[in-house]
N, C-alpha and C positions, 0 to 999 in steps of 0.2 A: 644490831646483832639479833639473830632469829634465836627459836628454839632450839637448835640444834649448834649454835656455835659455828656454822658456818661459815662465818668473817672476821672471825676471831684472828685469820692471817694479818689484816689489816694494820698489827702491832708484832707481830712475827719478826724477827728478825732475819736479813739474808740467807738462805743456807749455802754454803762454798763446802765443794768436794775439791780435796786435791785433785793433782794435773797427774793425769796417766800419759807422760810423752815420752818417758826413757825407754829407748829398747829392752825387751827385757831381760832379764840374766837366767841361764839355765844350769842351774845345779850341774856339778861335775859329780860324777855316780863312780861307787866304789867295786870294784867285782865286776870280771866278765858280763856282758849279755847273753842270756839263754831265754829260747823258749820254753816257758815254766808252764803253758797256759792247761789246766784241768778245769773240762768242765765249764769255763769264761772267769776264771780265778789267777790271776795276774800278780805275780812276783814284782818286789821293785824293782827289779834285774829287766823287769820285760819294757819298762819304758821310763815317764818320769813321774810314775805315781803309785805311789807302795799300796792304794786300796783295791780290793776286788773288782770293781765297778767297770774295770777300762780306765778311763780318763772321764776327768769331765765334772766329776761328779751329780749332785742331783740336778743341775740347771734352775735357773732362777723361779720354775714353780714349783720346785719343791717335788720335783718328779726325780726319782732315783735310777741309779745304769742296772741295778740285778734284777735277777727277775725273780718273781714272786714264788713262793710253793708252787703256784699250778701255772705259773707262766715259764716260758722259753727259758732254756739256757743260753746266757750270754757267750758272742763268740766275738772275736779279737780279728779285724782281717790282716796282712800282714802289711797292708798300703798304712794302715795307723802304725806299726810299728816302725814304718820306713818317714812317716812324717815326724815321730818323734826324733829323731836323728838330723834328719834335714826340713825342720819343720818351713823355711824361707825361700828353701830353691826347689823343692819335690815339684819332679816334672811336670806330676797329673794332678796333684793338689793345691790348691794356690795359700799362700800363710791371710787367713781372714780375721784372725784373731782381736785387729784391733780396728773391726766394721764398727761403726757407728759413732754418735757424739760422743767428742771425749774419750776416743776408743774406745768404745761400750762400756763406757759406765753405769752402773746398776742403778743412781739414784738421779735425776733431774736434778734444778738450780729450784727454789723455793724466793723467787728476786721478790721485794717487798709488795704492800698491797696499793697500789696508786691511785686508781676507780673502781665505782664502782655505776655497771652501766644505767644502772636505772636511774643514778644522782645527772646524768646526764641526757633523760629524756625516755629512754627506753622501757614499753611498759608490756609486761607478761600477758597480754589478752590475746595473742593469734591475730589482730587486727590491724594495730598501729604497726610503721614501716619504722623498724628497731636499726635498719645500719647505718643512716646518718649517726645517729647516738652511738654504737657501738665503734664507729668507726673514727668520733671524735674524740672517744676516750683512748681508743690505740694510737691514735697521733699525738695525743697527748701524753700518754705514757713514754710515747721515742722521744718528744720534746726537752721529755726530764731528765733522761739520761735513761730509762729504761723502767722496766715494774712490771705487776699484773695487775692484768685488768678482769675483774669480776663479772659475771652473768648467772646471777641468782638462777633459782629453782623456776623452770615456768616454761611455758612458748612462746618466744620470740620472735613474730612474721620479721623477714628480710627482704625488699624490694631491690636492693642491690649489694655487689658482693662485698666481702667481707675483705679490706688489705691489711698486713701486718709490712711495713718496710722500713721500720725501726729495728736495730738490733737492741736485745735486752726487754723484749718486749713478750707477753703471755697471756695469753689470752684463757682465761680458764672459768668452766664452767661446774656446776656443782654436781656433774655425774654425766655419762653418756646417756642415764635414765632418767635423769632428772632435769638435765636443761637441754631445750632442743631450741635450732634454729632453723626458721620453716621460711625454706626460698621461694617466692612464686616468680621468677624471672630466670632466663637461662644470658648463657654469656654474648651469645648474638644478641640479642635486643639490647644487651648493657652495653657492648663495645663494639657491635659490629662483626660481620662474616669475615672472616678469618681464611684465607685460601693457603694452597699449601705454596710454599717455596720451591715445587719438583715440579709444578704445573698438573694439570687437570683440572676435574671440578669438586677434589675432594676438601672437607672442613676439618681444619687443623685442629676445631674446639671437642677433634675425635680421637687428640691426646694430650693436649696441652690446657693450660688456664684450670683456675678452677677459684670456685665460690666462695672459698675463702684460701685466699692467696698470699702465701709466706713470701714474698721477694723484696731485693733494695729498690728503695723511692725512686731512687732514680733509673733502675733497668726496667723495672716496671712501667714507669712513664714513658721509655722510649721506645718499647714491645709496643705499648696501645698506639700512641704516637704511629708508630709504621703500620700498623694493624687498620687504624684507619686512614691512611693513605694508600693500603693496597700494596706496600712492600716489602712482600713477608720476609719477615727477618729471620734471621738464626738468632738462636736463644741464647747463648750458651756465656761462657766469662770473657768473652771478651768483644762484645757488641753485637749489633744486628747486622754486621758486616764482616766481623770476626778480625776487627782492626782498629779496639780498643787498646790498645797493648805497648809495653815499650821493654826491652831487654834489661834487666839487671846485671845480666853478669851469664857467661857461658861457663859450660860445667863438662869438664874431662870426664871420660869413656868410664865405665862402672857397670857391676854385674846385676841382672835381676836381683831382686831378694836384699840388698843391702843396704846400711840404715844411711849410710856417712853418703856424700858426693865430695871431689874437690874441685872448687870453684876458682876464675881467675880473679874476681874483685867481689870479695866480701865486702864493703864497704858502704852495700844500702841493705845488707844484709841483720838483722838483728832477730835473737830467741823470741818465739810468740809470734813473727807475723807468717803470714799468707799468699804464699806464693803460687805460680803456675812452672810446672814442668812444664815445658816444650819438646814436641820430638816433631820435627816435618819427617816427613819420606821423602825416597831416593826413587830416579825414573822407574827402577826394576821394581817398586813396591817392596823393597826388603825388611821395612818396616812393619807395612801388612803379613808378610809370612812369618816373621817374627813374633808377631800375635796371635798366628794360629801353630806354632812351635814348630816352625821353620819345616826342611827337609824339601824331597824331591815333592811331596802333593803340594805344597802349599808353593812351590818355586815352577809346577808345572801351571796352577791356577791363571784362569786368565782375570786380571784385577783390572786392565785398563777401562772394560765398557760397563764397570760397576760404578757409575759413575755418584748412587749417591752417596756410596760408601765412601768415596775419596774425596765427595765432600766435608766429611767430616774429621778429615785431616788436616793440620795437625792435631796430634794428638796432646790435650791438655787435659793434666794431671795436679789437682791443688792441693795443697799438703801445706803444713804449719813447720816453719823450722824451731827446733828446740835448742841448739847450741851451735855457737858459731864462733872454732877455736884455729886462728887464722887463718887459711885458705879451707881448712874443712869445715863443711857442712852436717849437722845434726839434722833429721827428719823424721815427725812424729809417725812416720810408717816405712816399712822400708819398701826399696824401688818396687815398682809392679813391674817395671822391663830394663832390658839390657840398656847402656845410653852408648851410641858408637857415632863416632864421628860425621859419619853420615847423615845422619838424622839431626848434625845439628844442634842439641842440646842445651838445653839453656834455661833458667831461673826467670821467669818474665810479670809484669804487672800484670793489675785484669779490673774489671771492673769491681765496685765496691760492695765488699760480701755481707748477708743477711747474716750475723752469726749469735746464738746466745736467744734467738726466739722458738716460742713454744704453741702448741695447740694443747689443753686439754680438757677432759669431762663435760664434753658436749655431743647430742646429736647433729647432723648436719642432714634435715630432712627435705629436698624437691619435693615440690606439687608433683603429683603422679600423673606423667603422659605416658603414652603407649614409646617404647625407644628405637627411633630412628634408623632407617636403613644404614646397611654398613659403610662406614666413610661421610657418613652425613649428621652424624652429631650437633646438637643447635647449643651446646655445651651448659648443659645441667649438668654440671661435673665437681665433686668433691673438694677433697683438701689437696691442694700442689705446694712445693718448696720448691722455689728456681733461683737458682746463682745463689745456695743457701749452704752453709757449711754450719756444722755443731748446733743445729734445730732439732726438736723433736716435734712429735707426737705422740701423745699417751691417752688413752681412753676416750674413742671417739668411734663415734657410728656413720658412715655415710647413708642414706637411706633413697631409693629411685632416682640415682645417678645414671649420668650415661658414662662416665667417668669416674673412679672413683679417689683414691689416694695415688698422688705424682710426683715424680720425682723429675726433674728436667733441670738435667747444669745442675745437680744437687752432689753434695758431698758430706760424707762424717756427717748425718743426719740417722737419727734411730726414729722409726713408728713403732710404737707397741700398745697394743690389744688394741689393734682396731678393728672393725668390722664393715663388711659391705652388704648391706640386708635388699631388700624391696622386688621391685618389679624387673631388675637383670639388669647388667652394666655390659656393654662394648670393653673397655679394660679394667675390670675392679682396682686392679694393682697396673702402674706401668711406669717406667726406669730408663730413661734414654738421654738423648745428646751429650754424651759421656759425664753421665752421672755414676760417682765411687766411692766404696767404702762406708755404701751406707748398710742400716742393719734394719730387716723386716722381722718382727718376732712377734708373735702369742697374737694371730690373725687370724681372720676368722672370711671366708666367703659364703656367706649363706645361699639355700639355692632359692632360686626365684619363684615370686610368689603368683606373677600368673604366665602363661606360655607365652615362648620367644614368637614376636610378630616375626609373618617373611621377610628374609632378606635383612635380618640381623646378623650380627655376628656376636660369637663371647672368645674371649682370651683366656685371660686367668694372670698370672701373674708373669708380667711382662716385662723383657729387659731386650735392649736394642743401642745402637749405635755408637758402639764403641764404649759403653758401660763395661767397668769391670772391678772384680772384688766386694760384692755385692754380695749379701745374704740374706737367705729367707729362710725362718728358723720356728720350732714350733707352731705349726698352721691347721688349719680347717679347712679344706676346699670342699665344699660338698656342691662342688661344678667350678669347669676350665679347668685349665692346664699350662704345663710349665712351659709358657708361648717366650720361644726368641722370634721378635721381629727383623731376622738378620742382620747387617748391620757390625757383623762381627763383635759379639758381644765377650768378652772371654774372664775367665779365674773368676767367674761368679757361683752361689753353691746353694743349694736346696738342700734341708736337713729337718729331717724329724718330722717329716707333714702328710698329714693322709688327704689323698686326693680322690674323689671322683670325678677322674680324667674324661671327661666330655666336650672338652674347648679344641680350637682350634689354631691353628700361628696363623700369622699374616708375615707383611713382608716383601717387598719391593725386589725383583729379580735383581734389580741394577742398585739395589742393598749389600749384593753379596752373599756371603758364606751366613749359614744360622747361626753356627759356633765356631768359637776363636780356639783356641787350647785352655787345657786346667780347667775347664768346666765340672762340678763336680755333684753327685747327688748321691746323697748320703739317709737312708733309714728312711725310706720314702713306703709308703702301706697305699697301695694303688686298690680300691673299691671296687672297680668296675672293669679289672682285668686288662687294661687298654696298654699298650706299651708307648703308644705316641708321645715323643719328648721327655720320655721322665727315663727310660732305658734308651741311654742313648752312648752307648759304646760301639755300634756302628754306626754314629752319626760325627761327633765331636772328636776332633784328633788330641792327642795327649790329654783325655778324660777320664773321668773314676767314677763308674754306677756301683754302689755299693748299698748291700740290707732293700734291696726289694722284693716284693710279690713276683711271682712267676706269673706275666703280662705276654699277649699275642695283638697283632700288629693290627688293626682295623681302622677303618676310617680313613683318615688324611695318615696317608704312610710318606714317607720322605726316603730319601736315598745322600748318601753321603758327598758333601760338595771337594772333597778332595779326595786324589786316587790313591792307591796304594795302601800301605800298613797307618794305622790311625795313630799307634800306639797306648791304645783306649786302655781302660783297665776294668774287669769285673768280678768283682766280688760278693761272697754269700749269697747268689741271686735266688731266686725262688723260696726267703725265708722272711720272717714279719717280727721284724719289731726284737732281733737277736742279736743286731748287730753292736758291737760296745768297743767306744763309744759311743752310745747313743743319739748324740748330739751335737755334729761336728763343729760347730764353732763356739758352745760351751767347753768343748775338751781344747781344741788349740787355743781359750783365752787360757786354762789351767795351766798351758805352757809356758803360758809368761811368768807366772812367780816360781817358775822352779829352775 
């Protein structure tokens, strides 16, 4: 034990937070509705919260919805008054409330102390190659059944990457300031060039993998596995061929938004496990227009020579059942889409989920190279969770990444306060092969410390291929942008984030559409005046821009991939930091207890 009581966890006992998996129940309110609002002073009449604030109240750093003596008057748009009423089906806003692990749970698991890395070899000099050690106390901690694993105050060189592929497993360090791990190797020299699965000559390590890697033993083993044989696999829960899978049980038609399904064979069905939604599509793509919220643009669209977009059909959705009270089904979130007969529907296995693991209070610092032209990443890339359900990340620094925090086949996974610092990343943040429901919060993009080489690219915080319900909530961008890599990403939502909008999107034409419907951005404080992607009521159909800066269009301008009425929605536009609630998925978690 140090001076400071540092490993005093060591004798700590478990900490267990109750399960957040009931729908939640919404006060039935006494008295008409009226608009009461003076000033941004809200009646209980005006929704489901009797305080001044909006909703919402202060969000978890203690930052409050009023404004100050010499700050804005708070304003009320009338799309929050319409989602309190319909907070699960509202057309333009998608219900996020219960993004991230555990449904956004405020506190982590605290799982016993099990190693500690230095008792196993690892020694704080920058010198010695610490992830053999490091990496035999996280296999040792899944062995047990689960725990944390320790990495004292110090620098840690790393010669090769870090895996986590036990569930119950955490990896935690004594501060993102205080313990760092210094990679001097990228992921091509560890595992090999990586090519894409769509053909060319681009490196898949330009979104995928990363240097310390949350996935199960065994999807992990069969990614490297294909990786070096050259056959680049899909990622995603259900193999590299996307024909790991067996049906459970088919599930009768049901509407967006709702918690229950009814199933024909409950019967391998039980509370607590982990399932896959299935939805195939129909020749017409009824499915895809469905996820861009149907109508004559998304039925004129042509979907057939998008071809990688319909690679990534079916559409799977994993989700935890909570009660199973004979043919009906309970589910820890309700539907993100309509289920119709067509599409198929159905309750299916998948491979075996990373669930219950952790990263935190570490740096994660690359040897500093100059960053690679665009698409050619050698894969110096951060923190990833793939085929990882109810993981986090909390306090953790990526530093001269080309890559930085991923998400890929991840789910119900929360990052919070991380940061992306150094010499500039290709994607600080990036979210794809239908990864859902997870929560980005208290992020930070630092801007870069020396000028972009030619022939680079920056994003910013990126979401693509059929990801949806997705948040990114209290941020820092001080560079990028809110990059869909098309892909038909949709009901994902940016809230509360100041950005200096300088990145770019990418994006494969034969991707598709950039946005799906219910895309939404909420309270966004744009720097550098730039409107690209973050006002995006003539881009995204059934969207909601609301609480932004008055932005004009420069740069990479984009033009809308469907015709006719969007049915976009905008709100308070050319105003900073007025909009209340402040915080749009701190005020729709407030929905649930009431």
């Amino acid at each position: 034990m140090n001076a400071e009581g540092w490993r005093h966890d060591r004798s700590a006992p478990g900490h267990r937070e109750p399960d957040q998996t009931d729908p939640p129940r919404r006060r039935h309110r006494r008295g008409p509705r009226r608009d009461d609002r003076q000033g941004g002073r809200r009646t209980r009449a005006d929704g489901p919260d009797a305080r001044t604030d909006g909703a919402g109240g202060a969000g978890r750093t203690g930052r409050g919805d009023r404004g100050g003596p010499t700050g804005p008057a708070g304003q009320v748009p009338s799309l929050w008054r319409e989602v309190t009423r319909t907070p699960f089906t509202h057309p333009q806003i998608p219900y996020i409330g219960r993004a991230g692990r555990r449904g956004g749970a405020a506190r982590f698991p605290r799982p016993r102390v099990v190693a500690d890395v230095t008792d196993l070899g690892a020694v704080a000099d920058g010198t010695t190659d610490c992830a053999p050690a490091i990496n035999r106390a996280l296999d040792a901690a899944g062995r047990a059944g689960g725990g944390t694993v320790l990495v004292p105050p110090g620098t840690y060189r790393i010669d090769g990457l870090i895996r986590i592929g036990h569930s119950g497993v955490v990896l935690r360090g004594a501060g993102s300031g205080r313990t760092t791990l210094y990679a001097t190797r990228n992921l091509t020299e560890l595992i090999g060039p990586y090519g894409s699965r769509y053909g060319g000559d681009k490196s898949s390590w330009s979104w995928a993998g990363g240097l310390i890697w949350l996935a199960p033993e065994a999807r992990w083993t069969s990614l490297v596995a294909a990786i070096r044989d050259r056959a680049w696999p899909f990622e995603g829960w259900t193999g590299n061929r996307r024909d790991e899978w067996t049906t459970l049980t088919t599930v009768a038609p049901a509407r967006q938004g709702s918690w229950t399904v009814t199933v024909a064979d409950p019967s391998r069905l039980r509370p607590g496990r982990l399932v896959l939604l299935r939805l195939a599509d129909d020749a017409d793509h009824t499915l895809l227009q469905h996820m861009a919220g149907g109508g004559p643009g998304p039925a004129a669209y042509s979907w057939d020579d998008k071809t990688k977009l319909t690679s990534y059909v079916p559409y799977e959705w994993p989700v935890r059942v909570t009660r199973v009270h004979g043919r009906t089904v309970t589910l820890e979130r309700p539907l993100p889409l309509d289920l119709r007969p067509e599409w198929d529907p159905r309750l299916t296995t998948h491979v075996e989920e990373l669930t219950g693991s952790g990263v935190e209070g570490l740096t994660l610092e690359a040897i500093e190279t100059p960053q690679s032209p665009h698409l050619l990443d050698k894969g110096y890339n951060g923190v990833v969770l793939q085929c990882a359900y109810d993981c986090w990340v909390d306090d953790v620094t990526v530093r001269h990444v080309d890559n930085g925090f991923g998400l890929v086949a991840a789910s119900a996974c929360t990052l919070r306060r991380t940061r992306v610092a150094g010499r500039g990343s290709h994607h600080p943040y990036f979210c794809r092969e239908g990864s859902h429901d997870n929560l980005i919060e208290d992020f930070t993009i630092e801007q870069r410390t020396v000028p972009a080489p030619p022939g680079t690219q920056l994003h910013g915080i990126n979401v693509e291929g059929l990801s949806s319900h997705n948040v990114w909530s209290r941020g820092e961008m001080q560079m990028g942008t809110f990059d869909s890599h098309r892909g038909l990403p949709f009901a994902d939502v940016r809230t509360d984030i100041t950005v200096n909008n300088n990145g770019r999107h990418g994006g494969d034409a034969s991707a598709g559409p950039l946005f799906g419907a219910r895309f939404t951005h909420w309270n966004i404080r744009v720097t550098n005046g730039r409107a690209g992607l973050v006002k995006i009521d003539g881009l995204a159909p059934y969207s909601a821009t609301v609480g932004i800066d008055e932005v004009t269009e420069f740069d990479q301008i984009d033009v809308p991939d469907f015709t006719g009425d969007l049915h976009s929605r905008l709100e308070l536009y050319g105003t900073t930091d007025v909009v209340r609630p402040r915080n749009l998925y701190d005020a729709q978690r407030a929905l649930r207890a009431r």
